[in-house]
C-alpha positions as a Python dict, from the first residue, in 0.01 Angstrom:
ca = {
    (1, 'X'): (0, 0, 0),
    (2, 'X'): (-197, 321, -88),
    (3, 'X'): (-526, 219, 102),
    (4, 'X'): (-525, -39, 356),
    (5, 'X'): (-784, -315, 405),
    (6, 'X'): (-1028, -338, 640),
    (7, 'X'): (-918, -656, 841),
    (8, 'X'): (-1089, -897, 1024),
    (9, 'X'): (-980, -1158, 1257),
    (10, 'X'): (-1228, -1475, 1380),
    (11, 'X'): (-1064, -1609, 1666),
    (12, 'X'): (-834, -1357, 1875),
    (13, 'X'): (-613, -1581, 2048),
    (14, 'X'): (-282, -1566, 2061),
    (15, 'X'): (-154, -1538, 1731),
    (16, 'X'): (-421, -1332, 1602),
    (17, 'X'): (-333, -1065, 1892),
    (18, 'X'): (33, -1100, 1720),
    (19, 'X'): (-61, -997, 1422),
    (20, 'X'): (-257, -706, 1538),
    (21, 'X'): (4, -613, 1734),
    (22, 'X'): (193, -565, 1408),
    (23, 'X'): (-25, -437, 1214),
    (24, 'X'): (-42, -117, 1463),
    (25, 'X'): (287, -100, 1495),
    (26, 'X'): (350, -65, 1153),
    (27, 'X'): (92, 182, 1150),
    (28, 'X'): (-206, 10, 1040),
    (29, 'X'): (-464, 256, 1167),
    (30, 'X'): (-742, 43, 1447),
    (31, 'X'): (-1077, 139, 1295),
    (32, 'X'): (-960, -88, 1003),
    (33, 'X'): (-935, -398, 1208),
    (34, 'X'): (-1205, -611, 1363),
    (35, 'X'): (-1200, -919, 1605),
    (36, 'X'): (-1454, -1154, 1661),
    (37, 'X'): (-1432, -1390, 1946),
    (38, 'X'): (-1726, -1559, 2096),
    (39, 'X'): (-1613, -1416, 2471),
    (40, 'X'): (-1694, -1056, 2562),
    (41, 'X'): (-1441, -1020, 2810),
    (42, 'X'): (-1173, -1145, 2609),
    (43, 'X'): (-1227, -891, 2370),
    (44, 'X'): (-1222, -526, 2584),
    (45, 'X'): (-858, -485, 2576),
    (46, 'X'): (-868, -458, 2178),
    (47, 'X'): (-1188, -245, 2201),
    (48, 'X'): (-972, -5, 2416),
    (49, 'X'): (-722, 44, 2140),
    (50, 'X'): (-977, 136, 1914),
    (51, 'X'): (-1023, -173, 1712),
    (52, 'X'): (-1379, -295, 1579),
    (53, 'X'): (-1503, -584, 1819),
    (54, 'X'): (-1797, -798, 1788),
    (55, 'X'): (-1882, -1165, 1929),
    (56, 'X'): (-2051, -1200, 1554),
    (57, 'X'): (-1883, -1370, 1339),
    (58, 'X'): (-2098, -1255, 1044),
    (59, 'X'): (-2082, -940, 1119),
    (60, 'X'): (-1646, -882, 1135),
    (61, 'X'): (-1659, -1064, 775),
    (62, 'X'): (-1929, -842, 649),
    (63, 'X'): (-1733, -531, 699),
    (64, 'X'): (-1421, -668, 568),
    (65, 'X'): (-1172, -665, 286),
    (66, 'X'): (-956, -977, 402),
    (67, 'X'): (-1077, -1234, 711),
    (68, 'X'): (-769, -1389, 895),
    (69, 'X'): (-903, -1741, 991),
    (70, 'X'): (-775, -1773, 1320),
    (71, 'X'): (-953, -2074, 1516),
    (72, 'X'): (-805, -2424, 1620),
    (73, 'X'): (-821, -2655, 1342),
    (74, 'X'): (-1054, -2854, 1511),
    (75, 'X'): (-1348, -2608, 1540),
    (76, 'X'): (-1284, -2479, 1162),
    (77, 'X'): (-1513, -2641, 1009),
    (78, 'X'): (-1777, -2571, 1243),
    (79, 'X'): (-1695, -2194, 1224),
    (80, 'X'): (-1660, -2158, 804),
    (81, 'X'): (-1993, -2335, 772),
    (82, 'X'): (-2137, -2095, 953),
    (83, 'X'): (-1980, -1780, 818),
    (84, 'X'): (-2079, -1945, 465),
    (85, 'X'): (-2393, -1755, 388),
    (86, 'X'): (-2215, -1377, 481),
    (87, 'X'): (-1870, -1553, 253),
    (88, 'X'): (-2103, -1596, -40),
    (89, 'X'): (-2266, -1254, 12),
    (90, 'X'): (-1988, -1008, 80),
    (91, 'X'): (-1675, -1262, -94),
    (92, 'X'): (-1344, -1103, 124),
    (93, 'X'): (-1020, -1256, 80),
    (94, 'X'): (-993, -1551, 348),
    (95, 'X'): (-680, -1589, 484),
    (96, 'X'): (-657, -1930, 711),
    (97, 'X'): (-346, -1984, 948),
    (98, 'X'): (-460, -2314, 1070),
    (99, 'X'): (-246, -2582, 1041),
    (100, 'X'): (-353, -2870, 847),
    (101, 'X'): (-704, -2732, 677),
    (102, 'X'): (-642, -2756, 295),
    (103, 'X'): (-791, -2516, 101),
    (104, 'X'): (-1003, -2769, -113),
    (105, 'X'): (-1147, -2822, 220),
    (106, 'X'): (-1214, -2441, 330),
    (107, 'X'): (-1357, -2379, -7),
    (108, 'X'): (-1622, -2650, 37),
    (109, 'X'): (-1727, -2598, 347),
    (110, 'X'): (-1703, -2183, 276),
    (111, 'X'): (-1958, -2273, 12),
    (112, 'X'): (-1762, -2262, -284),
    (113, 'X'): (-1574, -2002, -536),
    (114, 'X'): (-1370, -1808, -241),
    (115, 'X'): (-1109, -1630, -285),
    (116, 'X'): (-825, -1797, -54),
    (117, 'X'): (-487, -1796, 113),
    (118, 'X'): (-367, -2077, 330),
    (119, 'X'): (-86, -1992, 551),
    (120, 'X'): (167, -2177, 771),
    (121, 'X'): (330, -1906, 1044),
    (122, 'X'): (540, -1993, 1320),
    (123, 'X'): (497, -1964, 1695),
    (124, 'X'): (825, -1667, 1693),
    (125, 'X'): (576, -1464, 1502),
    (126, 'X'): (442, -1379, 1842),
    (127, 'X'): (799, -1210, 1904),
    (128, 'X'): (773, -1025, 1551),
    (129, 'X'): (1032, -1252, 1432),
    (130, 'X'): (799, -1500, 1241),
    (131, 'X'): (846, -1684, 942),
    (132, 'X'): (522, -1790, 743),
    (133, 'X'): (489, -1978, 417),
    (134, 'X'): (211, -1881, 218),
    (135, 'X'): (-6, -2038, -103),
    (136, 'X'): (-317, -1860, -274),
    (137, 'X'): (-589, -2051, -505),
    (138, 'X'): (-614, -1911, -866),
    (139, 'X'): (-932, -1682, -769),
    (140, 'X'): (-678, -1415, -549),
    (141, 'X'): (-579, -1129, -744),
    (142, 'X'): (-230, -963, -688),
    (143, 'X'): (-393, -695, -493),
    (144, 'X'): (-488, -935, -264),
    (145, 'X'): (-156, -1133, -233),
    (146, 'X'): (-14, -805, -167),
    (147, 'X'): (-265, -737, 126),
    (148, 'X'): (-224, -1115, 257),
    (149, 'X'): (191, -997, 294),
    (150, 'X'): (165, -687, 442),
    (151, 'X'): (-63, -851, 697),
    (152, 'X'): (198, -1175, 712),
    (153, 'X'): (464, -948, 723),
    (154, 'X'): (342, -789, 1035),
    (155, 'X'): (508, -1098, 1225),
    (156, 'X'): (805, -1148, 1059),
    (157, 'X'): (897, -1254, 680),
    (158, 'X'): (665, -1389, 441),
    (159, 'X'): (731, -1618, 159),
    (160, 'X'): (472, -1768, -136),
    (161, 'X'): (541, -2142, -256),
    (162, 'X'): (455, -2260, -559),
    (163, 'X'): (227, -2508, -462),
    (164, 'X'): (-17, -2623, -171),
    (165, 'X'): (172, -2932, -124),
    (166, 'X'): (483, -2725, -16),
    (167, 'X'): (343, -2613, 281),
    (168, 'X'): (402, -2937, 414),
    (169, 'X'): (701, -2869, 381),
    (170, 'X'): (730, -2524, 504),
    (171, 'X'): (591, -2724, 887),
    (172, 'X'): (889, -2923, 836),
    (173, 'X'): (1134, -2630, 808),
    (174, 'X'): (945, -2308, 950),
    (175, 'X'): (644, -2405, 1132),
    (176, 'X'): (757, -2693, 1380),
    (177, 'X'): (1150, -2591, 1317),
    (178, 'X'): (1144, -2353, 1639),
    (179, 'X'): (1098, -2663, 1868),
    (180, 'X'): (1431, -2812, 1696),
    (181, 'X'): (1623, -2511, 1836),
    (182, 'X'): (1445, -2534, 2182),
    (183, 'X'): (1590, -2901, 2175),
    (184, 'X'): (1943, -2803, 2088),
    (185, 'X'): (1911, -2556, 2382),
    (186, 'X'): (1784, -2774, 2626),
    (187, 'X'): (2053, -3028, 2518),
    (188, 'X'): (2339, -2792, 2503),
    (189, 'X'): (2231, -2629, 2862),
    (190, 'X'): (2232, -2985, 2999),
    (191, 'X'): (2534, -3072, 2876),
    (192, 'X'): (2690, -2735, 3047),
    (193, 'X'): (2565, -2815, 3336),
    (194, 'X'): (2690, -3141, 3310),
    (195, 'X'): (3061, -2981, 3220),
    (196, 'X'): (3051, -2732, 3566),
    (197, 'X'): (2871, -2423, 3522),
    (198, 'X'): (2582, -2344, 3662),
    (199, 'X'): (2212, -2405, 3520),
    (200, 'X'): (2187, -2013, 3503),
    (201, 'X'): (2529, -1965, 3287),
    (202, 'X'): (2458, -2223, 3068),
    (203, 'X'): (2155, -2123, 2986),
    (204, 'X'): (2253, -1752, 2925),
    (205, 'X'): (2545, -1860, 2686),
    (206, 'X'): (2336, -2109, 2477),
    (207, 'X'): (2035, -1853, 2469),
    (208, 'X'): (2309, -1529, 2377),
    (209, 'X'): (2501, -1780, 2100),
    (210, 'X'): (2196, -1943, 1942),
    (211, 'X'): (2079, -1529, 1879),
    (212, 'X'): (2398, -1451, 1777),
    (213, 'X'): (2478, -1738, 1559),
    (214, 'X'): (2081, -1656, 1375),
    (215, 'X'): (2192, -1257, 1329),
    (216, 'X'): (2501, -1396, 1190),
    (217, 'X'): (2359, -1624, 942),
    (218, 'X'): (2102, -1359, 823),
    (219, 'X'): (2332, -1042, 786),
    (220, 'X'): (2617, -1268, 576),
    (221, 'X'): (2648, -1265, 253),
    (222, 'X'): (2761, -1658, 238),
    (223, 'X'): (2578, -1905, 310),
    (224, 'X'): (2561, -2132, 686),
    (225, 'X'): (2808, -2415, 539),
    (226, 'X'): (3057, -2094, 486),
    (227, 'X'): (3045, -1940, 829),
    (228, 'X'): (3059, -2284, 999),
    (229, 'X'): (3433, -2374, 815),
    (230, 'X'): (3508, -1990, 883),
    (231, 'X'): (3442, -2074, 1282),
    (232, 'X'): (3598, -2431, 1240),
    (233, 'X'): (3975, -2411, 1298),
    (234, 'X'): (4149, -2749, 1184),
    (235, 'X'): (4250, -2978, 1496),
    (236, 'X'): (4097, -2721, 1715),
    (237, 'X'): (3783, -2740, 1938),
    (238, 'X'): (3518, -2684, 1716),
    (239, 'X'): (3657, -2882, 1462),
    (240, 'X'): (3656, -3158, 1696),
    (241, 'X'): (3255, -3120, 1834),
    (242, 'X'): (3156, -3092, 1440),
    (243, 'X'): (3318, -3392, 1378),
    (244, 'X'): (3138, -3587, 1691),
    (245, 'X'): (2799, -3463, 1556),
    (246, 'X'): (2882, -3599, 1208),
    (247, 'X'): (2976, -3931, 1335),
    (248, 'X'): (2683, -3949, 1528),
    (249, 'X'): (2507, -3905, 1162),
    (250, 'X'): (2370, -3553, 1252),
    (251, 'X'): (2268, -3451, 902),
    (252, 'X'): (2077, -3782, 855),
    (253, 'X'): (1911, -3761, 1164),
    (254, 'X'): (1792, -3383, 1097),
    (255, 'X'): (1703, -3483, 689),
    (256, 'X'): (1490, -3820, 883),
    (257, 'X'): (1326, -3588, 1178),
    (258, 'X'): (1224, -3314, 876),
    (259, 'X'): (1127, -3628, 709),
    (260, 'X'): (878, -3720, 964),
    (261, 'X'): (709, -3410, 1018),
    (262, 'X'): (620, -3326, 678),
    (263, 'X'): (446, -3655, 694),
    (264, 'X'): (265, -3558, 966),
    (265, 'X'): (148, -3315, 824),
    (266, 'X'): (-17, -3475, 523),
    (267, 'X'): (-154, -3712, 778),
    (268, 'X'): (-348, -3431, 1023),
    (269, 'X'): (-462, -3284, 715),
    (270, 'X'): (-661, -3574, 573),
    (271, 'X'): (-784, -3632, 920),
    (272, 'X'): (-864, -3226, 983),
    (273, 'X'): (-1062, -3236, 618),
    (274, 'X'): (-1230, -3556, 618),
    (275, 'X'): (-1388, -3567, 972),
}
């Protein structure tokens, strides 16, 4: 991008510290980014790297080009009616990563006519290995869905839908999918265990295969299905542990869980938006 942004962050927890972490890494220079967090303290270590900081909140979105919404859903409605009056005045791009807060419901309470981007990331995104699905409302210009990747893209990959209600389904796959993977860890370590190595070399084989299986999958040029029959000798040993996971109904079980969580989340967010 010829001319970066100046970007602002409300909240500087943990996945807004991610982000900036990217963004400096990639070169993003620190007198373009602010952070706004009501704690002092919590906020010298960014001031030491150069960054704007300010326990404002006003203030970080008055000096801005885009404003990463980074707050628990809980307190977001508290903190956009507030910043209201200085969204109306100054009108950045508002980019919201909480889960669950639609952007019918950040418009309203916002004051109305903002220009938006809701955003689902994942918790790997802290590792800069992130995947985040992302969905603008019609008053974001393609400038501005540029600047809301390269900031995205800081973490990891970022990927527009084609509608809001995808992003339901983007927690289903992306957002809540690394604790699926932690499970099949945790399972396959036990079950290690359980076959005579120790707690220590199971877990280093299951950690080293479930990275090298993921590298695998994104370097090939064919598709998971592919390298799975490629690995799958007939009547051999992995043949034999595929075929115990599909009598167990794996695939249903995975479609059902997916199921389940994308349900979820259309439940949270008519709680989130209609407290």
């Amino acid at each position: 991008m010829s001319q970066q942004p100046v970007v602002a962050f409300i909240g500087a927890g943990n996945m807004a510290r991610a982000i900036i972490g990217g963004l400096l890494e990639n070169g993003f220079a620190p007198a373009n980014i602010w952070a706004a967090e009501p704690d002092a303290e919590r906020l010298e270590d960014l001031a030491a790297q150069g960054l704007n900081t300010t326990t404002d909140n006003a203030t970080a979105v008055a000096a801005a080009d885009l404003v990463v919404l980074a707050v628990k859903p809980q307190i977001m409605q508290a903190v956009t009616r507030d910043l209201a009056p200085a969204a109306q005045q100054h009108q950045p791009l508002f980019v919201s990563i909480a889960a669950g807060i639609t952007l019918a419901a950040l418009d309203q309470w916002l004051g109305g006519d903002v220009r938006l981007v809701r955003c689902m990331p994942n918790t790997p995104s802290l590792v800069q290995t992130g995947a985040s699905g992302l969905f603008a409302n019609a008053r974001v210009s393609e400038l501005q869905r540029a600047q809301a990747t390269e900031v995205l893209e800081a973490v990891g990959i970022a990927l527009w839908v084609q509608n809001e209600a995808e992003l339901d389904a983007v927690t289903a796959v992306s957002g809540s999918g690394p604790a699926y993977y932690f499970l099949m860890m945790e399972a396959m370590t036990a079950a290690g265990v359980k076959l005579g190595l120790s707690e220590t070399t199971a877990r280093d084989l299951t950690l080293q295969t479930a990275l090298g299986a993921a590298r695998m999958a994104a370097a090939s040029d064919v598709d998971a299905a592919e390298l799975r029959r490629r690995v799958t000798s007939p009547k051999g040993t992995t043949e034999r542990a595929i075929q115990t996971f599909q009598a167990g109904g794996f695939e249903t079980l995975v479609d059902t869980a997916l199921t389940a969580c994308r349900d979820r989340s259309i439940e949270l967010a008519d709680e989130l938006c209609n407290q």
